[in-house]
N, C-alpha and C positions, 0 to 999 in steps of 0.2 A: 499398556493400560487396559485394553480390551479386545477383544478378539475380532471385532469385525473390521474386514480387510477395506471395503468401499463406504464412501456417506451416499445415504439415502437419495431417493431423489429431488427430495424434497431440501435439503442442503445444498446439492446443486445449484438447484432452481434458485433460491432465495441468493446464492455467492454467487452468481453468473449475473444474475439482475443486477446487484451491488457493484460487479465491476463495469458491465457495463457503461457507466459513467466516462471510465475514462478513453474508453474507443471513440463516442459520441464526440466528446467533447474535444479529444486531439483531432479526426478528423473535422468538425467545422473549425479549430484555429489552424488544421493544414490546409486544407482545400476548399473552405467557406469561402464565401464572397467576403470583402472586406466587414460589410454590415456585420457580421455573426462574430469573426476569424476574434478580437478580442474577449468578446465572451467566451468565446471558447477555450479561449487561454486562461479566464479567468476563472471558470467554471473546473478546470483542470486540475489549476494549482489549488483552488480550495478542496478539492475531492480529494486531493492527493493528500492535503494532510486529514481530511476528514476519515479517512480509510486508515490511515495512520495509526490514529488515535482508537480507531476503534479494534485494530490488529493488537496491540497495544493494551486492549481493555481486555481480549482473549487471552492473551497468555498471560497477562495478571489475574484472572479466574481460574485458568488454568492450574500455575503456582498455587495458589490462594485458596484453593479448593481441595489439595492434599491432604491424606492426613497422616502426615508426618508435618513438622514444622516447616514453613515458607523457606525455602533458600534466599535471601535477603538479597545477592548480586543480580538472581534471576527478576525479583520483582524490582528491583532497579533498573535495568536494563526494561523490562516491559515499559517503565513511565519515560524512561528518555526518547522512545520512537518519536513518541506523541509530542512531547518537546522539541524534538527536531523536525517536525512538520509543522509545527507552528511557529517554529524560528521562521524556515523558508518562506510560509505564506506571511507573515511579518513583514520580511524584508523585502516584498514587492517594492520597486520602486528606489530601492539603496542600494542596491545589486542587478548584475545583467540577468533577464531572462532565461539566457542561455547555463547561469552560474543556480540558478533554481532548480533549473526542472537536472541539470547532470544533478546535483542534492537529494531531488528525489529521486530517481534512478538507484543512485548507490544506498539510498535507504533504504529501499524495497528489496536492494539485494542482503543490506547488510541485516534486515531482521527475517528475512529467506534464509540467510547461515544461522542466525539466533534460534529460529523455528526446527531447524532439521538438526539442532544439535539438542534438543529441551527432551530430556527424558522424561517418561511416564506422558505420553502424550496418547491421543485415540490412534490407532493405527492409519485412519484416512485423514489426519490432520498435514502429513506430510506431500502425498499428494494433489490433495484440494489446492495448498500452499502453493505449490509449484503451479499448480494452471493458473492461479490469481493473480499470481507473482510475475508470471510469462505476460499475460496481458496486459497488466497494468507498465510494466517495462515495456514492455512496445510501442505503448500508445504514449509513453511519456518520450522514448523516443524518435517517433514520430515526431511529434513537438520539437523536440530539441533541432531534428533536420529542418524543419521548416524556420525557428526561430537562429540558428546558423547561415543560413541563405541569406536574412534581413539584412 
């Protein structure tokens, strides 16, 4: 789609702040004190689908913003992320913890395969993807060890 191989730093900056969240948040539910350790859990699972939905709202732009016609599976597929982040943080409370955060785990992978296969995309779209994607899988990992041990 375009020639430039790296995003700005100013893309950086702004996705790094964004994820963020989810290091913050799985460390105080892994190794907070009691006081914090649910907030942190709960902070987590809402971010997780909030970052969802908004991954979700880029490659709907993305599609959506061609100009040739939308491919109709791809902009499907974009609105189901967000649907499936919002099933999970829904189902707080009807489901094990532990059956959330692997959910989200395999989400973030599964729209990491959606992303690196989406033609016509920026050239630094695939990479940004991978660091965000790296992060945010770990730190829900994290989580997942800690709420495994419980």
């Amino acid at each position: 789609m375009d020639e430039e191989i790296g995003a700005p730093p100013s893309v950086w900056a702004i996705a790094l702040l964004g994820l963020s969240g989810f290091p913050v948040a799985a460390m105080a539910y892994a190794y907070g004190p009691s006081s914090i350790s649910g907030h942190g859990l709960n902070v987590l699972i809402t971010w997780s689908a909030v970052m969802l939905g908004f991954l979700g709202g880029i490659r709907w732009g993305l599609e959506s913003g061609r100009k040739a016609p939308p491919r109709w599976p791809r902009l499907a597929l974009s609105a189901l992320f967000p649907i499936g982040g919002w099933t999970l943080l829904a189902a707080r409370g009807d489901i094990p913890v532990e059956w959330i955060l692997t959910g989200y785990i395999a989400a973030y992978i599964l729209q990491w395969l959606f992303d690196h296969s989406a033609p016509d995309t920026p050239s630094r779209y695939p990479r940004l993807m991978t660091v965000l994607t790296l992060g945010a899988c770990v730190s829900l990992a994290m989580a997942l060890e800690k709420a495994l041990r419980m």
